[in-house]
MARNU-714989 format. One record per residue: x, y, z of N, C-alpha, C in turn. Coordinates in steps of 0.02 Angstrom, whole numbers, plus 50000, padded with zeros to 5 digits. Each point is the difference from the previous one (the first is absolute). Layout:
REM MARNU-714989
XYZXYZXYZ...
END
This chain:
REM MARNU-714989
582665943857096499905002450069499304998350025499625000449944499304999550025500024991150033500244996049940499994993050025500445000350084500395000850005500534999250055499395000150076499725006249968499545004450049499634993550033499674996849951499454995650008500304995050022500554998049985500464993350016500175000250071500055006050022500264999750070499325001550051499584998649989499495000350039499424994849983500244992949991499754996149961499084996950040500045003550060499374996850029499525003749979500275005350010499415008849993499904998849927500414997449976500095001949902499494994849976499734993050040499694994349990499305004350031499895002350047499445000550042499665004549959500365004949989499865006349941499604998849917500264993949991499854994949933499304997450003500014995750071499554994850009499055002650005499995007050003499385004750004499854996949895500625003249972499984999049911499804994349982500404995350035499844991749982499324997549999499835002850039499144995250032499655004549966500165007050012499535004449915499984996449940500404998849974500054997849937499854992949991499964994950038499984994050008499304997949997499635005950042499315001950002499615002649940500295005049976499965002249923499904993749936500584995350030499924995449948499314993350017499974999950053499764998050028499264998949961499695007050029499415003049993499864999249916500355002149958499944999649926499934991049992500094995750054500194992149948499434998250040499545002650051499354999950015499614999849964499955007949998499565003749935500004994749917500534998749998500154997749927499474992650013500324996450066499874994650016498904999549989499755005750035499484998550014499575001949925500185003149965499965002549929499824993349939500584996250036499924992149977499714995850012499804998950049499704997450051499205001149951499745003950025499425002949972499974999249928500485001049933499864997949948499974993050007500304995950047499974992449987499344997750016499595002950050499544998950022499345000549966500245005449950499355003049931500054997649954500894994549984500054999649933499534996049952499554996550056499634995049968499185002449986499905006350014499495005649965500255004149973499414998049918500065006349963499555007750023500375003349960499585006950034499275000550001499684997449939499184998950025499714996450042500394996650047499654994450055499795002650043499424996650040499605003050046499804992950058500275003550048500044992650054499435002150057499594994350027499555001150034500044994150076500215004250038500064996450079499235001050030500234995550068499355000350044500455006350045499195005550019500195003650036499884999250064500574998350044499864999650055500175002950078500174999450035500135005650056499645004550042500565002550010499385007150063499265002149964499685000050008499125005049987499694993849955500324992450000499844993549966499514995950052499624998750024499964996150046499694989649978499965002249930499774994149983500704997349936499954993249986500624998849964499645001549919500555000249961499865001949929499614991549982499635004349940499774993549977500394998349898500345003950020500714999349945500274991149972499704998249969500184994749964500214997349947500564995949985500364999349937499574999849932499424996450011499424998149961499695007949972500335003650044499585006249979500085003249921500884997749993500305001149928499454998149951499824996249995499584997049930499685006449996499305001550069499735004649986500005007749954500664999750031500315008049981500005000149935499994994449959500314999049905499125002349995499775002150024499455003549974499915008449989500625001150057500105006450033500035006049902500005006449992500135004749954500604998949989500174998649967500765003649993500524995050006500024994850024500124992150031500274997749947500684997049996500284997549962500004992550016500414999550075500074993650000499894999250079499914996850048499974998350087500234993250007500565000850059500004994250034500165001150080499814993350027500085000350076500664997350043499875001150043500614997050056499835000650064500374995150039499814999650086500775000249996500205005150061500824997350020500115000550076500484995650032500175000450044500664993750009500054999250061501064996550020499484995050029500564992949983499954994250038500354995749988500354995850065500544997149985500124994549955500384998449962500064994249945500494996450000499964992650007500454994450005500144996849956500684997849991500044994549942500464996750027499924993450010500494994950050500285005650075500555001749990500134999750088500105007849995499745004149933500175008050011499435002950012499935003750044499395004750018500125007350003499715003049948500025006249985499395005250013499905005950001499435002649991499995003849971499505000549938499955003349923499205004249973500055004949976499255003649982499754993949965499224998250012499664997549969499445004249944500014999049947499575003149971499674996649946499255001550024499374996849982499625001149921500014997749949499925004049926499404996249958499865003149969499614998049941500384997749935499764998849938500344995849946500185005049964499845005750006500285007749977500395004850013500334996750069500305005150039500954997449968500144997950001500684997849980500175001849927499725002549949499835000549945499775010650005499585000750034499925006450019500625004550034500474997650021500495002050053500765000249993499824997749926500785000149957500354993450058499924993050029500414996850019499954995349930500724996150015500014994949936500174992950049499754994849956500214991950045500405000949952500774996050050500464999149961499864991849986499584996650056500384993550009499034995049991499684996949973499414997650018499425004149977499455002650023499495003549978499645004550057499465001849973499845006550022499344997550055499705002750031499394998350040499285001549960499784993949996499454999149938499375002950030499535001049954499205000950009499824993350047500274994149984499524993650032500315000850066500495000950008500355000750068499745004850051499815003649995499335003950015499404998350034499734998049919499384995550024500014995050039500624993250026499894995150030500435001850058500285007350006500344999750070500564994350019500595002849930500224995550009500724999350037500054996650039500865000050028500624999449976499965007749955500824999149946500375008050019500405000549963500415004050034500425002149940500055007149994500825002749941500255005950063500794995150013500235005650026500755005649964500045003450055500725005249967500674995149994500595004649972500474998149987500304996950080500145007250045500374999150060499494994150041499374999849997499714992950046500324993249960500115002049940499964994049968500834997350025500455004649983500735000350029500014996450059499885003650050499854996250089499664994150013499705001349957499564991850020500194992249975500385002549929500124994649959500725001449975500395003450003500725000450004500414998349937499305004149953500344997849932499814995549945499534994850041499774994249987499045001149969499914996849960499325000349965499724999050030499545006750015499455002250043499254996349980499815001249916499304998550012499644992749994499634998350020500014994150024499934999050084500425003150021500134997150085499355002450038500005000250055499585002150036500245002750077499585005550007500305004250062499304999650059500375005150039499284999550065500145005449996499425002449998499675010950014499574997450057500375003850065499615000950050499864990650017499414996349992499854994650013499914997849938499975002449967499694999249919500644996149973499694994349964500664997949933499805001049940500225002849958499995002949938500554996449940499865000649940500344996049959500365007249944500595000350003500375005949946499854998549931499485005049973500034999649922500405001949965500445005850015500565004249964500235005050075500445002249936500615004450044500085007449964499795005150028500195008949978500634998749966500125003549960500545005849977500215003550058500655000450012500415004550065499785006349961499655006650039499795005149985500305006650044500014997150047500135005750073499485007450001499374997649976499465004950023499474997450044499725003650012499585000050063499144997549978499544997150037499395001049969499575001450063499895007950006499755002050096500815000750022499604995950061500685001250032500634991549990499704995549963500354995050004500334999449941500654997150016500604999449944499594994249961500205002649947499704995249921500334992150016500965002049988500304995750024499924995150073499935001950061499774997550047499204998049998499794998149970499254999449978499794993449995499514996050020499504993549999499415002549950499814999549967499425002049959499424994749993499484999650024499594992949996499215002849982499514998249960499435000049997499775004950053499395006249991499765004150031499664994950048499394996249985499754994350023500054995550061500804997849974500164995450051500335005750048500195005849973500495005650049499255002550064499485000349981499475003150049499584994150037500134992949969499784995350018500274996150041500724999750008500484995350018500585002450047500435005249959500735002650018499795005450035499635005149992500105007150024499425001450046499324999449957499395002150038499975005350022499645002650052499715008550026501035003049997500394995549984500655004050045500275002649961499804998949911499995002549945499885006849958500485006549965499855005249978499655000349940499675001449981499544999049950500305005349954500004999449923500365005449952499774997949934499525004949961499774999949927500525004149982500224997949939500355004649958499744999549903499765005850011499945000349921500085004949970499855001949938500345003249948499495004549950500125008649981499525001249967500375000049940499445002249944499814999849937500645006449985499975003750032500275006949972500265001050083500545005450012500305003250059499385003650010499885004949950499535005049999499434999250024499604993850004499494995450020499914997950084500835003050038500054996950055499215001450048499845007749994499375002650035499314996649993500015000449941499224995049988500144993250035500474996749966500214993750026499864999350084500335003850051499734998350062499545005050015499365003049986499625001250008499484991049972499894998249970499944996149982500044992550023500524998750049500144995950023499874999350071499825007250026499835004050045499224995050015499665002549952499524999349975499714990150004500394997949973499894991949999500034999550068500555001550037500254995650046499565002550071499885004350001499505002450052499214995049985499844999349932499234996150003500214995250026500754995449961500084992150017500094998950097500215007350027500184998750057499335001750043499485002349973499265001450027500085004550060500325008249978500235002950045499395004749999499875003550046499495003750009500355008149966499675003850023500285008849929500145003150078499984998350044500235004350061500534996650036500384992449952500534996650046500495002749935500525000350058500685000049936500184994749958500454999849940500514993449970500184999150049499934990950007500384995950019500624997149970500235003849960500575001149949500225005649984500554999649962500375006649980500364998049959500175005549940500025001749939500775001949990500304998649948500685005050014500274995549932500225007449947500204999449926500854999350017500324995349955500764999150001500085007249992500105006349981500205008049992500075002050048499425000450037499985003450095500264994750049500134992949967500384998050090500754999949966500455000349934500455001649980500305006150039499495006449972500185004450015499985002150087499784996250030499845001650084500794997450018499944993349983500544997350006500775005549975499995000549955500565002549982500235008550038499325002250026500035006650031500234997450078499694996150007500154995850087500924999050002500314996649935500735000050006500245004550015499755005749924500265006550014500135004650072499524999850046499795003550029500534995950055500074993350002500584997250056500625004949968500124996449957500705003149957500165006750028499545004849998499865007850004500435000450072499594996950037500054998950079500824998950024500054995249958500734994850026500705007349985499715002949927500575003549975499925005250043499525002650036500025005350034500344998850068499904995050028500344996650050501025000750000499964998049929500734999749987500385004549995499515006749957500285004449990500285002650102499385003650015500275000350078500474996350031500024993749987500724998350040500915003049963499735000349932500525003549976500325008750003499365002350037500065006550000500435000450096499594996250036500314999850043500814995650003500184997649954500574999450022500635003649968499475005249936500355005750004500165004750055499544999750036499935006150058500624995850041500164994250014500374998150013500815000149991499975002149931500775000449972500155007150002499355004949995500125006350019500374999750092499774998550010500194999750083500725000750021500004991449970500804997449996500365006349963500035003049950500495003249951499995005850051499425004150054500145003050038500515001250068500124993949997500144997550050500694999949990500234997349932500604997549965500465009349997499775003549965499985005149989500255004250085499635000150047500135000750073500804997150012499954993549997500644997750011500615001649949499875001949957500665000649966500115007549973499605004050043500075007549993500495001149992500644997150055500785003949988500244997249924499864994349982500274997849926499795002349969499385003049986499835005349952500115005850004500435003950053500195004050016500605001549962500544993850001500635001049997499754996049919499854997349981499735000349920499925005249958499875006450035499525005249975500675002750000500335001050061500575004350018500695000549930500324993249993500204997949956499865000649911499285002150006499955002549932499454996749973499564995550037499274997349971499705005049993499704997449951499405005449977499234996750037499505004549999499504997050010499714995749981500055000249915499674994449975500404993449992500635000250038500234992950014499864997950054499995004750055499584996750068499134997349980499555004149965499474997649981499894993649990500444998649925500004993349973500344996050031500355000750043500314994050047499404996750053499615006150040499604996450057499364998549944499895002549948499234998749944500274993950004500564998149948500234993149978499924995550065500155000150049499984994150071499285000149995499575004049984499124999350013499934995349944500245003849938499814994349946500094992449998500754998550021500274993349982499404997650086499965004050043499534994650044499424996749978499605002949978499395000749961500204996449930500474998849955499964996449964500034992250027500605001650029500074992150039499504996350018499905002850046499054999750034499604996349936499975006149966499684997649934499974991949979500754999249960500114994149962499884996650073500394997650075499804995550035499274999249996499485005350013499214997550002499754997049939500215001549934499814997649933500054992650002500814999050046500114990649988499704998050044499755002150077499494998250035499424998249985499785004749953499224998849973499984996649938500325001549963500194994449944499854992850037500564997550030500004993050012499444998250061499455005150048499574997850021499555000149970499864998449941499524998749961499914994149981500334994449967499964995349980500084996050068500295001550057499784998450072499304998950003499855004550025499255002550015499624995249960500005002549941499784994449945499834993349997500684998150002500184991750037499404996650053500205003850052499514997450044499215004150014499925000549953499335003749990499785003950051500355003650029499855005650046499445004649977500135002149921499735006650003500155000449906499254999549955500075001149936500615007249997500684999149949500385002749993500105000349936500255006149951500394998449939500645004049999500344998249956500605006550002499815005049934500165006550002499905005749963500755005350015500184999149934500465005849997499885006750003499265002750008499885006250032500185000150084500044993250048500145002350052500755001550006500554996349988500585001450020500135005049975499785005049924500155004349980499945006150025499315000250037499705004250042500445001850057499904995350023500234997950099500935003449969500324999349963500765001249983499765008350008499795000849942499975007549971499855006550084499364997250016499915001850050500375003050077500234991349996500745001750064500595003449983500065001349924500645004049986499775006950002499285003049998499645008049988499944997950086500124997650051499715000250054500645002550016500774996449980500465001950029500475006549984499645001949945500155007449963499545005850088499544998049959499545005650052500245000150067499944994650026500015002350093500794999450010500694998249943500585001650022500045006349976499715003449946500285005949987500215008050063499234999550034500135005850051500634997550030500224995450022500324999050072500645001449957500134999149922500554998849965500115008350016499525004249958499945006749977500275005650080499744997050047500115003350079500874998349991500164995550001500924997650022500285005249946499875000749938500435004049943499875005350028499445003650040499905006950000500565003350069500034993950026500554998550087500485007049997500325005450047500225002849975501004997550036500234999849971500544996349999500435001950075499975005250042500445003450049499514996250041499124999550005499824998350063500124992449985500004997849946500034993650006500624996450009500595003850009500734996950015499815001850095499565005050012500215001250084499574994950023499484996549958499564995050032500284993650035499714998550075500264993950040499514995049962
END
């Protein structure tokens, strides 16, 4: 009876649903975010260990002069307390050609330590030398995916590309990694001499980035106090100007990072939850409504010999099966807009079986609760007014 109910009112019975659907769709949604940006962020760290300590130019609002932050600065630092190992980098995008494809790819500017420091591996040729350095030289190791697009499969090192105006000669080719170094994909990556990167390719348009390593985790404090310390004499800063740099241990931008997801995640699920509550308030409505109209049938139900608790579970059950329905439709909604989304890179996504589990569970306690009153009012109906009801 309950089905029949729903069957014969098939618009109201959809409209009634469609509040559940987009709850739960959202539910799942929000969890393949969260999951998504979770990832995101380990990919981005995977290439620091927990004792690393990275040193940018500080620049911006209350800045008025540019950093004097330089790759060269690394050497210095191997003097620093606590100092295990330093190396440098310049990064920034510029477009790169090889015969008739023109792409645009992070460029990033290194020392003979940095590829070796950073957990990347050459799969294909060699690494960027000390002399390469010193003579500023025009060579090049790039990622897997440049190497893919540009050369289509075909043996990369050897050839020669154009960065920006620059022609450069490929020494080797990354290992496909899919981590990040900053903000630029490992894989999408040009890697060329610090040298020729501040001399040639990038210049002032270039991010400057030491990354090095202490002795001990425990060491992190001395360590940039210390480095604190160097880099202010080398930068001949006066004791009443600020760093022209800034400091920041792989632990605290992990953890910023990972609180920053959280705190979306937090957001999104709270978002979801409310649309699910309201479209409980919604199915409460409808079952009011339902209940109104079929007063005389529960009248002459009752009359005949129903008991209450078969009227109950008849209008409960129509709340439930809406709200389940609802349910499973939003689960395959959000399920399959994921690897959508995905696809065309809309929006870092993963899938997590905490969302559909959630977003289900949820819309079935949503359709308990707000059908129960309207169920509990019809059983209580008293059977004489409800046969005289027009």
């Amino acid at each position: 009876m309950s089905f029949e109910s729903l069957l014969a009112k098939k618009t109201r019975t959809f409209l009634s649903m469609l509040g559940i659907i987009i709850g739960v769709a959202t539910v799942i949604a929000v969890f393949a975010v969260g999951r998504g940006a979770q990832e995101s962020v380990n990919a981005q760290f995977q290439n620091l260990s927990a004792n690393s300590i990275l040193i940018m130019p500080n620049r911006g609002r209350g800045f008025t002069s540019s950093s004097k932050l330089k790759t060269a600065d690394a050497q210095l630092l191997l003097s620093a307390d606590h100092i295990a190992s330093a190396t440098g980098a310049i990064q920034g995008n510029s477009t790169v050609s090889y015969g008739s494809t023109d792409k645009s790819y992070g460029v990033i500017g290194v020392d003979q330590n940095f590829i070796t420091l950073s957990n990347l591996t050459v799969a294909d040729g060699r690494e960027i030398a000390a002399s390469d350095i010193e003579e500023k030289a025009m060579v090049a190791v790039i990622g897997q995916t440049v190497a893919t697009d540009l050369f289509a499969g075909q043996p990369a090192v050897g050839s020669t590309i154009t960065v920006g105006s620059k022609k450069l000669e490929i020494i080797g080719v990354l290992e496909k990694l899919g981590s990040r170094i900053g903000m630029i994909s490992v894989d999408e990556a040009v890697i060329i001499p610090s040298s020729t990167a501040e001399k040639s390719v990038l210049g002032d348009r270039g991010q400057i980035m030491i990354m090095t390593t202490v002795d001990n985790v425990d060491n992190t404090g001395l360590a940039t106090t210390s480095i604190t310390a160097i880099l202010r004499n080398e930068h001949k800063l006066k004791a009443n100007q600020e760093d022209d740099f800034r400091i920041m241990d792989a632990g605290s931008m992990v953890a910023a990072a990972q609180a920053s997801a959280k705190t979306l995640a937090t957001l999104l699920t709270a978002i979801a939850a409310i649309t699910l509550l309201v479209s409980g308030i919604g199915i409460m409505n409808v079952m009011f409504v339902t209940v109104a109209e079929r007063t005389k049938e529960i009248g002459i139900a009752k009359a005949i010999g129903g008991k209450r608790s078969d009227i109950l579970l008849q209008f409960l059950l129509e709340s439930i099966i809406l709200s389940m329905a609802g349910g499973i439709i939003g689960m395959i909604i959000g399920q399959v807009a994921i690897p959508i989304i995905s696809y065309f890179n809309l929006m870092t996504m993963a899938s997590s079986t905490t969302g559909p589990i959630l977003g289900f569970t949820f819309s079935v306690l949503v359709g308990i609760f707000f059908g129960f009153y309207p169920a509990f009012k019809a059983s209580r109906l008293d059977p004489v007014d409800a046969l005289r009801s027009e």
